[in-house]
C-alpha positions in Angstrom: 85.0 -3.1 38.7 83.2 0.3 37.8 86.0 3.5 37.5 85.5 5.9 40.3 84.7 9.5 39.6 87.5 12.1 39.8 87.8 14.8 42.3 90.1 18.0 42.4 93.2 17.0 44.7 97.1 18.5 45.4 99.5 16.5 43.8 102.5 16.7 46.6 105.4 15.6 43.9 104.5 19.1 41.6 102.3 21.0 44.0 99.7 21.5 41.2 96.0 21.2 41.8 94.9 18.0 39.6 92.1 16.8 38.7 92.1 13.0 38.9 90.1 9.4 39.5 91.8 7.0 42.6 93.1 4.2 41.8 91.9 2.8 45.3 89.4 4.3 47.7 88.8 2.7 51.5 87.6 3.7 54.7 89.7 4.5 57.4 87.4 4.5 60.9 89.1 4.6 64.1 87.1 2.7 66.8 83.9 4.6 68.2 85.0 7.6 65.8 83.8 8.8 62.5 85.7 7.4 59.5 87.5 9.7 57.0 87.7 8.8 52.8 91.2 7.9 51.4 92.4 8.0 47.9 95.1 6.1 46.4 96.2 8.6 43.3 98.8 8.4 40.4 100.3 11.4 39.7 100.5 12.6 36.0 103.3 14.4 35.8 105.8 11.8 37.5 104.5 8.5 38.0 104.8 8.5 41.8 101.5 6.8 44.1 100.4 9.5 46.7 97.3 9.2 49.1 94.6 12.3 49.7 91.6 12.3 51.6 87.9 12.4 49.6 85.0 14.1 50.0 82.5 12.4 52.9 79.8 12.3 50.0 82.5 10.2 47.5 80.8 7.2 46.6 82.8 3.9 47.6 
């Protein structure tokens, strides 16, 4: 499995802007709606999972 690029997103457990790779990206698309991009990130600082939504041009 290839490691996804990292992005700049807000890690909710410190507040601090992070730059980081997600562990897991997927597609949410609601029916007859456009999908948004969702990360699954670690944070650094304290270990805990949070989600955050990517950039419509990530690569998935």
């Amino acid at each position: 499995m290839a490691k996804l690029p990292a992005v700049k997103v807000k890690d909710p457990s410190t507040g601090k802007e992070v730059e980081l790779a997600p562990v897991k990206a997927w597609k949410l698309s609601p029916k007859g709606r456009k999908g948004v991009k969702i990360g699954l990130f670690k944070s650094p600082e304290t270990g805990k999972y949070f989600r955050a939504k990517l950039p419509d041009d990530y690569p998935i």
